[in-house]
N, CA and C atoms as a LAMMPS dump frame, in Angstrom:
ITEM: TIMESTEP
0
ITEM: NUMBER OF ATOMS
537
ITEM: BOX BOUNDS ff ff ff
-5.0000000000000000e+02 5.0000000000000000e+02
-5.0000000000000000e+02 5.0000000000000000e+02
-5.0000000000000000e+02 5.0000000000000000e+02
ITEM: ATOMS id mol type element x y z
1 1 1 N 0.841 -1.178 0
2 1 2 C 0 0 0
3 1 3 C 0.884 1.238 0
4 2 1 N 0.774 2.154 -0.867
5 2 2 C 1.585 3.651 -0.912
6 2 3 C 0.653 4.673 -0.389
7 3 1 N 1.4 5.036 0.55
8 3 2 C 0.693 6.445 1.36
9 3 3 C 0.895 7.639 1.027
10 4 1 N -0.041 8.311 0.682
11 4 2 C 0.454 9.833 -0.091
12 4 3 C 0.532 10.73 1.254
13 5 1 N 2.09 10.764 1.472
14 5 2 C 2.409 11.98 2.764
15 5 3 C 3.073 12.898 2.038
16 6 1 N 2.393 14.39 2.439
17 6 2 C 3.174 15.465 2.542
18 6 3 C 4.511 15.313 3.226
19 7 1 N 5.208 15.973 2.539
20 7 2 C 6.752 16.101 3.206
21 7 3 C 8.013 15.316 2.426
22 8 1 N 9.404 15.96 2.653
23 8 2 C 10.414 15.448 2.235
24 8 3 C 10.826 13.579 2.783
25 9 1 N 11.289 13.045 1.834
26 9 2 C 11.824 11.704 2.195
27 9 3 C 12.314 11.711 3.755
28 10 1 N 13.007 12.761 4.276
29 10 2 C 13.956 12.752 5.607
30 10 3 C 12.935 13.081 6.435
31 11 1 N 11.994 13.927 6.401
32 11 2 C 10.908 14.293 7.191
33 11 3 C 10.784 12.777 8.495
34 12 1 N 10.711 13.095 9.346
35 12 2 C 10.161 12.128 10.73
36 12 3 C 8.935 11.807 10.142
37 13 1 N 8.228 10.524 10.512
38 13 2 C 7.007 10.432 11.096
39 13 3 C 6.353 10.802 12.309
40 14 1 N 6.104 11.468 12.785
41 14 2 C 4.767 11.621 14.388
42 14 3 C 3.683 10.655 13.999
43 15 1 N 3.371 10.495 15.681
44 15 2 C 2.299 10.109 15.689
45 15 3 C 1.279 10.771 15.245
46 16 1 N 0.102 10.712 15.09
47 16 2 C -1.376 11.572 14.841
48 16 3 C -1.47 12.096 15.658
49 17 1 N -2.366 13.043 15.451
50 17 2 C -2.72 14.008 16.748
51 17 3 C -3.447 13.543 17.7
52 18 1 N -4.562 12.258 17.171
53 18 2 C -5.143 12.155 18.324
54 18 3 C -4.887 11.192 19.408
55 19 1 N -2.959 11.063 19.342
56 19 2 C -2.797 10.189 20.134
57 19 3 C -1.712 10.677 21.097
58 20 1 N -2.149 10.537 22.553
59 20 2 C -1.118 11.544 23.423
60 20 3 C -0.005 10.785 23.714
61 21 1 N 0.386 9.498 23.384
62 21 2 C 1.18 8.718 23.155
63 21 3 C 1.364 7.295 22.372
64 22 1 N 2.738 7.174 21.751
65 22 2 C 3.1 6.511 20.974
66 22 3 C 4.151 5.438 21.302
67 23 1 N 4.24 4.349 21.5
68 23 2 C 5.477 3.696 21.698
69 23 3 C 6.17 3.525 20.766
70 24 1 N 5.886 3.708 19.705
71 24 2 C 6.799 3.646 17.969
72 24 3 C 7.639 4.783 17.93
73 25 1 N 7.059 5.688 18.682
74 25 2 C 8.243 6.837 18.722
75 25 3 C 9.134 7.031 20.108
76 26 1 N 8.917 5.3 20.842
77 26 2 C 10.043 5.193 21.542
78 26 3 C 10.816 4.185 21.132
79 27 1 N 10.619 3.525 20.497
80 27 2 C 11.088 2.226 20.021
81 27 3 C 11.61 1.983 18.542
82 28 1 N 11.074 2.776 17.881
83 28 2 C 11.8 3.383 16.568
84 28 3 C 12.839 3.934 16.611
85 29 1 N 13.707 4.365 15.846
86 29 2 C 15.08 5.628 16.008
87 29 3 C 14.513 6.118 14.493
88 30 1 N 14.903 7.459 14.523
89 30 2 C 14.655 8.56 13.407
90 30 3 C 14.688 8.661 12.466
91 31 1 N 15.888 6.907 11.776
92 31 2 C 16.067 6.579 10.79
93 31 3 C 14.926 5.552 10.073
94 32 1 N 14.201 4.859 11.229
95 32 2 C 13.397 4.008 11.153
96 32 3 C 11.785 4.794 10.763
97 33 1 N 11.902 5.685 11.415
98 33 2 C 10.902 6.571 11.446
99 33 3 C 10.752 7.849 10.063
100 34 1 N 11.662 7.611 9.396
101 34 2 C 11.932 8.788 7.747
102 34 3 C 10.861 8.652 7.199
103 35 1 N 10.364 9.136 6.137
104 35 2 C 9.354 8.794 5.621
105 35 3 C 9.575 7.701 4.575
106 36 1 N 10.777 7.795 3.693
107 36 2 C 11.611 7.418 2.994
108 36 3 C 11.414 5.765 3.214
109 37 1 N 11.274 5.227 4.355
110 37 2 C 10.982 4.158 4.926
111 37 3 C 9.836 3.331 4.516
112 38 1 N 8.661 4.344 4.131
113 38 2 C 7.102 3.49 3.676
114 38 3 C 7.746 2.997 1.931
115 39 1 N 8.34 3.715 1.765
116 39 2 C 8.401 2.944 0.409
117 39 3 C 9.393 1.622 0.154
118 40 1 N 9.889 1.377 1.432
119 40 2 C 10.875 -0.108 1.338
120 40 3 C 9.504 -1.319 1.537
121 41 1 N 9.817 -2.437 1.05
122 41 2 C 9.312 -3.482 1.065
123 41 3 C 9.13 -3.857 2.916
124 42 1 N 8.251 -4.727 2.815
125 42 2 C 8.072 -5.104 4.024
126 42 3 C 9.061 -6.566 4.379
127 43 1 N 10.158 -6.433 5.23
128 43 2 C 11.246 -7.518 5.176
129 43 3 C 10.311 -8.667 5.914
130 44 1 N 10.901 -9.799 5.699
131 44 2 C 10.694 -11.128 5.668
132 44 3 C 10.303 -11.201 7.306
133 45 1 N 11.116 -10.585 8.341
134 45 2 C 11.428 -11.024 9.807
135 45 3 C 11.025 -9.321 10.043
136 46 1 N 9.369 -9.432 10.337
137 46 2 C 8.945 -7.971 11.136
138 46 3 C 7.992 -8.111 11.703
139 47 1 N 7.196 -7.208 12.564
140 47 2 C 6.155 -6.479 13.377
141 47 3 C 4.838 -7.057 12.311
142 48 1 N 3.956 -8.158 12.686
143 48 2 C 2.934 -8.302 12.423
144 48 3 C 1.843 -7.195 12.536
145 49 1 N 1.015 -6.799 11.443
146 49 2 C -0.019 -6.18 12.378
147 49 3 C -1.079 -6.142 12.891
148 50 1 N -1.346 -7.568 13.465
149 50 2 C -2.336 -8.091 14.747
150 50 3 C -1.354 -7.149 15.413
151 51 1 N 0.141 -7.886 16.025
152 51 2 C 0.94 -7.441 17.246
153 51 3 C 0.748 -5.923 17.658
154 52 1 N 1.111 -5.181 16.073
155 52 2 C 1.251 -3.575 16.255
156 52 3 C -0.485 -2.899 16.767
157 53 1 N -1.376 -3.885 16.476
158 53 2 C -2.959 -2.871 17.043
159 53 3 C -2.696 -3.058 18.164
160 54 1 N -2.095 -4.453 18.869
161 54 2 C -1.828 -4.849 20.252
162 54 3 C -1.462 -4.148 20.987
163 55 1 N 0.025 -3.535 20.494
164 55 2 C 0.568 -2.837 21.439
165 55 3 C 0.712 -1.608 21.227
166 56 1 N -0.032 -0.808 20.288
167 56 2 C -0.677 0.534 20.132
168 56 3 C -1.102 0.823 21.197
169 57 1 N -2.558 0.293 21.42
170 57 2 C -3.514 0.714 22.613
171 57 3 C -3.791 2.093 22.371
172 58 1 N -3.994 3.041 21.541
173 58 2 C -4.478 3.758 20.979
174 58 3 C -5.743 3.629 20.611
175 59 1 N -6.517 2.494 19.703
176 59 2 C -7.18 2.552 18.98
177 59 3 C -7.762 3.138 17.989
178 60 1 N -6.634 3.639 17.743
179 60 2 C -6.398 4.806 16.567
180 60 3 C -7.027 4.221 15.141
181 61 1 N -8.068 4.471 14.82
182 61 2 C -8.972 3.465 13.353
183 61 3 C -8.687 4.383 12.313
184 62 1 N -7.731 5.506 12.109
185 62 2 C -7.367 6.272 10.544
186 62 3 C -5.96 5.243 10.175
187 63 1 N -5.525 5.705 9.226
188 63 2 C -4.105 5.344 8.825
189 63 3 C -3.079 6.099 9.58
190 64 1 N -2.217 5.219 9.981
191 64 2 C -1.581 5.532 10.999
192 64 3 C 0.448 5.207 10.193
193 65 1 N 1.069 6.286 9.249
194 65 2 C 1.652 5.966 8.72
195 65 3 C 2.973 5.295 9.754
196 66 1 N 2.974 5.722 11.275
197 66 2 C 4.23 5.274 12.158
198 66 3 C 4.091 3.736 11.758
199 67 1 N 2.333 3.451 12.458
200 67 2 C 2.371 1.794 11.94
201 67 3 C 3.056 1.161 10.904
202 68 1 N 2.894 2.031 9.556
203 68 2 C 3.379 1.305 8.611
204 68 3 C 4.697 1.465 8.749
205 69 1 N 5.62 1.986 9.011
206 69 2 C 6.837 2.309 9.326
207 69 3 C 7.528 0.855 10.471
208 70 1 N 6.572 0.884 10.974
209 70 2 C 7.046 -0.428 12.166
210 70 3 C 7.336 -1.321 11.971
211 71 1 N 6.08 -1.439 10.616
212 71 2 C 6.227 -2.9 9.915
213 71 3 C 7.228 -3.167 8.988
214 72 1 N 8.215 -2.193 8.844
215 72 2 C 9.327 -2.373 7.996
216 72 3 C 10.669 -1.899 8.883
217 73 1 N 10.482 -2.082 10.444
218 73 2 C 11.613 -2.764 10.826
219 73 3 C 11.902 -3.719 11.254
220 74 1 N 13.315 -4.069 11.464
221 74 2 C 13.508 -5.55 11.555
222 74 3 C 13.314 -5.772 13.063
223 75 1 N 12.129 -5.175 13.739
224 75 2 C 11.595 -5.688 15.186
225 75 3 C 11.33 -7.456 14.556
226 76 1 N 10.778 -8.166 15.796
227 76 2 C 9.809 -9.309 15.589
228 76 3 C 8.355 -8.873 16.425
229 77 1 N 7.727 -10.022 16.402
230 77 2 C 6.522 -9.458 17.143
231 77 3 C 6.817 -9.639 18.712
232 78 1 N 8.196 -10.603 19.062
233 78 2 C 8.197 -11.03 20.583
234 78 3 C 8.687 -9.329 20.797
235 79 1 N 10.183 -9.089 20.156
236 79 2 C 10.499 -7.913 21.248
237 79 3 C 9.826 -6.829 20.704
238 80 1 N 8.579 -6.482 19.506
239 80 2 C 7.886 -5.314 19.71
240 80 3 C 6.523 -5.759 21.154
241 81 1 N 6.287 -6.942 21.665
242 81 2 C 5.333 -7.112 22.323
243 81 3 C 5.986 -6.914 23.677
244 82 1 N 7.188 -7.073 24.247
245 82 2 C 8.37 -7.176 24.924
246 82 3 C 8.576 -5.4 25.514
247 83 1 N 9.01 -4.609 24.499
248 83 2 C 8.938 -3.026 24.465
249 83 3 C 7.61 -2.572 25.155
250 84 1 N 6.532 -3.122 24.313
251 84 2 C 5.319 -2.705 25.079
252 84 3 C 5.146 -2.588 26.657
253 85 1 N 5.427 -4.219 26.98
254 85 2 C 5.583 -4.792 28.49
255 85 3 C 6.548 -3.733 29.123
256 86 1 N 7.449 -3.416 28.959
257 86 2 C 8.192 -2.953 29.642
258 86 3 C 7.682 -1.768 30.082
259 87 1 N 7.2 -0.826 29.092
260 87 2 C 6.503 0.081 28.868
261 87 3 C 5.562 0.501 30.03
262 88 1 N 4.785 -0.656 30.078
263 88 2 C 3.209 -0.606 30.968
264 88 3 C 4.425 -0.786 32.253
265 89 1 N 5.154 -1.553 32.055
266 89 2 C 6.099 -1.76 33.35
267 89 3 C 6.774 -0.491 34.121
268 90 1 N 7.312 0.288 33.128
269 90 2 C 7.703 1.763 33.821
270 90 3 C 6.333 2.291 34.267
271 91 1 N 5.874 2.752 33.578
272 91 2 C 4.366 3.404 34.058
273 91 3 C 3.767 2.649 35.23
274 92 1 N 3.816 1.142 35.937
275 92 2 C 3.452 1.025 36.944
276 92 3 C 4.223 1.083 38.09
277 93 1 N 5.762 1.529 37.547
278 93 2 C 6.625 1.261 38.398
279 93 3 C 6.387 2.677 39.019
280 94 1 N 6.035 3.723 38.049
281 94 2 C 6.071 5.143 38.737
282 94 3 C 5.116 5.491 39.44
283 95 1 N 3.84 5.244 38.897
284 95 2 C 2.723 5.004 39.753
285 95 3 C 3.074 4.372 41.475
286 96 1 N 3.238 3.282 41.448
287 96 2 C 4.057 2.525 42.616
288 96 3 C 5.154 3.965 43.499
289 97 1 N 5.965 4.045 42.935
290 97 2 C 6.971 4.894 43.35
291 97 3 C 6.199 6.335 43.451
292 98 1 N 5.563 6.38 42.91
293 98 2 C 5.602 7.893 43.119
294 98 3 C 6.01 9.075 42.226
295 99 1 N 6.949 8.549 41.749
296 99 2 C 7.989 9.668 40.485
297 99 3 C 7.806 8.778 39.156
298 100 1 N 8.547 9.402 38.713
299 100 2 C 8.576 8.856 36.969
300 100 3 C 9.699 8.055 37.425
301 101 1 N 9.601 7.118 36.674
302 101 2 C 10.553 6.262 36.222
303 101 3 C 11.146 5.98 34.835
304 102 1 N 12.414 6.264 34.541
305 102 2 C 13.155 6.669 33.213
306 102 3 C 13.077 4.795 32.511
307 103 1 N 13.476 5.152 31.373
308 103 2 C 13.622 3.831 30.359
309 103 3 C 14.761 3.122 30.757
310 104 1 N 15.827 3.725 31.247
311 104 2 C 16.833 2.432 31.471
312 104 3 C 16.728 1.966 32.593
313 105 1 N 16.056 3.318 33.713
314 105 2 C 15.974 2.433 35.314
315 105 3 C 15.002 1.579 35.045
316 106 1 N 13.553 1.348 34.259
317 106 2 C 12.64 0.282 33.774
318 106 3 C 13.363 -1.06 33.314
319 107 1 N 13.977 -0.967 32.435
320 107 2 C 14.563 -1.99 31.58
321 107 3 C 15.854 -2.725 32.442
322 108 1 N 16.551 -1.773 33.378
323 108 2 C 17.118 -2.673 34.25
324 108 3 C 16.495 -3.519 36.002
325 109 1 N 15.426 -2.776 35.813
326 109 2 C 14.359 -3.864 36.769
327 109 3 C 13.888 -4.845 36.344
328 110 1 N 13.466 -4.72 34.822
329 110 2 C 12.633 -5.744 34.238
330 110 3 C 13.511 -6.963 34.046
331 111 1 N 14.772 -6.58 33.398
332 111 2 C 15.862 -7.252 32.954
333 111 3 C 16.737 -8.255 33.859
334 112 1 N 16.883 -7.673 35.185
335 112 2 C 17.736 -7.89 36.271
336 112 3 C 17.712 -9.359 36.524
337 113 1 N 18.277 -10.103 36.84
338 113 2 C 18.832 -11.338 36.462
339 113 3 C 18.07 -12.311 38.181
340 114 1 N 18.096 -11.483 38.938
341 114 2 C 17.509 -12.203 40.483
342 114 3 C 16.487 -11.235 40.915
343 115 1 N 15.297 -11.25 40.734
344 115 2 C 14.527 -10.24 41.074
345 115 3 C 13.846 -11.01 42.23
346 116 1 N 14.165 -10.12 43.646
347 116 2 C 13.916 -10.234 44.498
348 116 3 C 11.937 -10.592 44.703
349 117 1 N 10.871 -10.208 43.502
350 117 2 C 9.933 -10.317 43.791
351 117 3 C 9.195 -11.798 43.71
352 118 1 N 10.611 -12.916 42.97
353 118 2 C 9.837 -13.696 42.866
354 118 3 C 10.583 -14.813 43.602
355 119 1 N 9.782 -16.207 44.251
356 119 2 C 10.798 -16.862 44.909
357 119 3 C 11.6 -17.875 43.963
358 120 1 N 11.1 -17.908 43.111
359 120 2 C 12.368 -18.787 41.97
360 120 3 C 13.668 -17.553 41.776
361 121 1 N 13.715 -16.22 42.067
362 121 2 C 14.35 -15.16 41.831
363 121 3 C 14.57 -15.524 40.131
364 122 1 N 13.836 -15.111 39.091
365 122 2 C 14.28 -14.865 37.722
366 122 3 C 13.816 -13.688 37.028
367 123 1 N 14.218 -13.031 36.289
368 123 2 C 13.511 -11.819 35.734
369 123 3 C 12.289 -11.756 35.26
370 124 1 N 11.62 -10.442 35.054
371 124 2 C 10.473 -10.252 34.501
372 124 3 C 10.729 -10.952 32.729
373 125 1 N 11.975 -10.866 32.405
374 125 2 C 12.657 -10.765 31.035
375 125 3 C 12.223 -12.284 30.847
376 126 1 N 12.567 -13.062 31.64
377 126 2 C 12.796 -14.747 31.941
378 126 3 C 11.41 -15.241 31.95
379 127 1 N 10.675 -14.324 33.002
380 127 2 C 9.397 -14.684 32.732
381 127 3 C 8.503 -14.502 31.154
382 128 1 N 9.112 -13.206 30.723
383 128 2 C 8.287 -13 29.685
384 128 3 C 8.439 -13.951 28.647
385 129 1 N 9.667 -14.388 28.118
386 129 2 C 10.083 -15.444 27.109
387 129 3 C 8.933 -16.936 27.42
388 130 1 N 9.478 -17.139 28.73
389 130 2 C 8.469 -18.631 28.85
390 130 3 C 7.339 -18.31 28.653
391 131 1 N 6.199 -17.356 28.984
392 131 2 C 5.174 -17.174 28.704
393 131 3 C 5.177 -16.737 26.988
394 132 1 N 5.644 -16.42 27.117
395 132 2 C 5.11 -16.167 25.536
396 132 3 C 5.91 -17.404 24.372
397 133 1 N 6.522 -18.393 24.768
398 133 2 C 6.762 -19.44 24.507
399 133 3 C 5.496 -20.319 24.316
400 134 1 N 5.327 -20.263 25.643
401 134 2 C 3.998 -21.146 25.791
402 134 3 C 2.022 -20.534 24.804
403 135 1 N 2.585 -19.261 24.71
404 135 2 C 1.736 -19.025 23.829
405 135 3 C 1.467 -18.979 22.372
406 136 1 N 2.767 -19.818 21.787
407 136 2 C 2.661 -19.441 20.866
408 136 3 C 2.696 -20.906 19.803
409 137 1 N 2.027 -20.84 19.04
410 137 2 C 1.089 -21.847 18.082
411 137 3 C 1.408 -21.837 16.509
412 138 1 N 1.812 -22.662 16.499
413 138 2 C 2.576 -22.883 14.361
414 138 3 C 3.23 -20.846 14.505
415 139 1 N 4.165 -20.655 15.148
416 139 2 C 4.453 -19.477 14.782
417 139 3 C 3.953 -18.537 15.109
418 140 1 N 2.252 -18.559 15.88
419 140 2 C 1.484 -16.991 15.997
420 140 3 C 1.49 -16.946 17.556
421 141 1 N 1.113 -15.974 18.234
422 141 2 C 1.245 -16.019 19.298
423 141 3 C -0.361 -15.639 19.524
424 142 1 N -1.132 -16.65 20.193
425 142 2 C -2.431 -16.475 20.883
426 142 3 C -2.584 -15.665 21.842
427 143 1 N -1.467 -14.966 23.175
428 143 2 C -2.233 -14.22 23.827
429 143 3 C -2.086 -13.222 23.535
430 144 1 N -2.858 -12.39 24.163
431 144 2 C -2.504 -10.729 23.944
432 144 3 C -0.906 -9.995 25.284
433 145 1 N -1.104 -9.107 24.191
434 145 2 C 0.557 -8.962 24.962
435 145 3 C 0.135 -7.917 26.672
436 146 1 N -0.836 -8.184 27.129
437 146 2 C -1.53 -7.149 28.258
438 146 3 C -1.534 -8.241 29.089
439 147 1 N -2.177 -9.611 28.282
440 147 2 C -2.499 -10.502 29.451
441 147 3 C -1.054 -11.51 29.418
442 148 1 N -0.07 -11.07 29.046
443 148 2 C 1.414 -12.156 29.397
444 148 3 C 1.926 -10.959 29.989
445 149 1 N 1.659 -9.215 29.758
446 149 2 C 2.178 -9.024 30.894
447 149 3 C 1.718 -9.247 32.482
448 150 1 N 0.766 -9.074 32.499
449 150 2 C -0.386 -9.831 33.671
450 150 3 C 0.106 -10.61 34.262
451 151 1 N 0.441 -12.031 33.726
452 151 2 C 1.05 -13.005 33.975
453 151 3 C 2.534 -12.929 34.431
454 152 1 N 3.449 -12.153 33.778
455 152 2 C 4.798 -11.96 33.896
456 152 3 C 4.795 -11.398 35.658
457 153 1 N 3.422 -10.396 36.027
458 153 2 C 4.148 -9.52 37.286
459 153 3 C 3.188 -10.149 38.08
460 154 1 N 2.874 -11.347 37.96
461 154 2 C 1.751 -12.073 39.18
462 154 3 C 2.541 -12.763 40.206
463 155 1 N 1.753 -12.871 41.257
464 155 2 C 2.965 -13.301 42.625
465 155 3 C 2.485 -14.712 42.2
466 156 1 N 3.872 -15.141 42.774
467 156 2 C 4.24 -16.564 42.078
468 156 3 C 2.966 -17.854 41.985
469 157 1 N 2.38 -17.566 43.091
470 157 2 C 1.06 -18.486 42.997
471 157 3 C 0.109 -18.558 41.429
472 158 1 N 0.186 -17.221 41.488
473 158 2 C -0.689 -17.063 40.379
474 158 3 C 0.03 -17.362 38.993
475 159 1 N 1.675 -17.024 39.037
476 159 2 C 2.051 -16.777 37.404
477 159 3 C 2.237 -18.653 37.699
478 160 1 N 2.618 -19.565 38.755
479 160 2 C 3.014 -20.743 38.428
480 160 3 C 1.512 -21.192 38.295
481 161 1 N 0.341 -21.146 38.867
482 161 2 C -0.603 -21.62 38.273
483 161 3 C -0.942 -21.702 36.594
484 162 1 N -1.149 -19.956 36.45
485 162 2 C -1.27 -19.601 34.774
486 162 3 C 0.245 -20.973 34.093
487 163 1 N 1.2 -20.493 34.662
488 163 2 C 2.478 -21.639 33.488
489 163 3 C 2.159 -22.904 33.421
490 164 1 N 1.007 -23.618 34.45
491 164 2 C 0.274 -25.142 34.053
492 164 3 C -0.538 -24.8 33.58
493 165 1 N -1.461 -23.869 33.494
494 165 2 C -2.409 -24.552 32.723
495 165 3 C -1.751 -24.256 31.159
496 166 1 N -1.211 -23.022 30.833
497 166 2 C -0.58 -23.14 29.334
498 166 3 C -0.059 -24.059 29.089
499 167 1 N 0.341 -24.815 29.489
500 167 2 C 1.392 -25.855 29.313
501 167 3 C -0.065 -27.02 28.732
502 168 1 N -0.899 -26.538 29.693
503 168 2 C -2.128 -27.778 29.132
504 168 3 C -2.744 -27.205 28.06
505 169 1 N -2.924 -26.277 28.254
506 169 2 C -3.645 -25.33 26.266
507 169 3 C -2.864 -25.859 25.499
508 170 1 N -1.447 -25.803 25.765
509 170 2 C -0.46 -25.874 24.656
510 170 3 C -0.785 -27.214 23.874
511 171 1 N -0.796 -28.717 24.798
512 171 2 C -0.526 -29.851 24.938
513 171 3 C -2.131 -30.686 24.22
514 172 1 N -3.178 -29.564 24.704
515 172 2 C -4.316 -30.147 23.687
516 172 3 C -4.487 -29.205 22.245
517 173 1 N -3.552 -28.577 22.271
518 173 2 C -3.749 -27.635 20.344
519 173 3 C -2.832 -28.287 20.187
520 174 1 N -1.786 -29.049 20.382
521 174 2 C -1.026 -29.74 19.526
522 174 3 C -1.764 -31.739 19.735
523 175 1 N -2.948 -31.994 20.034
524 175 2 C -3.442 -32.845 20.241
525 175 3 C -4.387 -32.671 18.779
526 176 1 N -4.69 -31.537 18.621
527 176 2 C -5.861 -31.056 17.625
528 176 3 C -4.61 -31.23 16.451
529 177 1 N -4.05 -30.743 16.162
530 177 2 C -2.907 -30.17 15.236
531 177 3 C -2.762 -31.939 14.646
532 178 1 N -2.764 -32.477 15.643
533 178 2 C -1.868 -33.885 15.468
534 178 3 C -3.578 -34.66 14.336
535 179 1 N -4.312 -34.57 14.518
536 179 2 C -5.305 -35.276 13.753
537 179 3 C -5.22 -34.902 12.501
């Protein structure tokens, strides 16, 4: 699809106006974001866009040229669904705290290798992979990326419950698969 935008090839993309935030314009870099960009092919290994309405959360229903821009970098859908998480993760961390919380102090909580909140001590990072391991089916990933973060920051009762029963979703769609 060719989008008729005003503006030079180098021109940025923004978001639309009617959106008071964007994670594509945190997760993009400026080069990714050119305009110059909608006219490359869409590469082999990118940003689905089930994933990208996912982790919009906008619900932005015009053409949204950042979207198309997303879809022609070489994200996947785990670490554009991954960015998201983290995302909702700063924002609850500040909420929690009190202050804002910056992108690298986020990403090194999420990341951190023994996180004191859980008693297996493994990261939010560790958690997120297995869960979204377990969600995912010939290649697509069935959950939504809100409810594996859900899962990722649940006290352990709850996220080791949720990791059996996926394990049993998993075990009867590949029961179905198998006929």
């Amino acid at each position: 699809m060719k989008l008729e935008l005003i503006g030079s090839e180098e021109d940025i993309i923004q978001r639309p106006l009617g959106c008071d935030y964007c994670i594509f314009e945190k997760i993009l870099t400026k080069e990714q974001r050119k305009l110059k960009v909608l006219d490359l092919p869409i590469p082999e290994r990118h940003i689905h866009r089930e994933t990208i309405e996912q982790i919009c959360g906008q619900g932005y229903d015009e053409t949204c040229p950042i979207k198309y821009a997303a879809m022609r970098s070489l994200y996947d859908d785990f670490t554009a669904a991954q960015f998201k998480a983290i995302s909702i993760f700063i924002w609850d961390l500040g909420k929690q705290k009190q202050m804002p919380i910056d992108y690298e102090q986020g990403m090194i909580k999420w990341s951190r290798d023994k996180n004191s909140d859980f008693e297996k001590q493994e990261s939010y990072a560790k958690r997120f992979r297995d869960i979204w391991n377990l969600g995912l089916r010939k290649n697509r990933q069935t959950l939504t990326t809100n409810f594996i973060y859900e899962v990722v920051i649940a006290n352990p009762f709850l996220y080791n419950m949720t990791v059996e029963i996926l394990k049993q979703l998993k075990k009867e769609s590949e029961k179905r698969d198998a006929i």
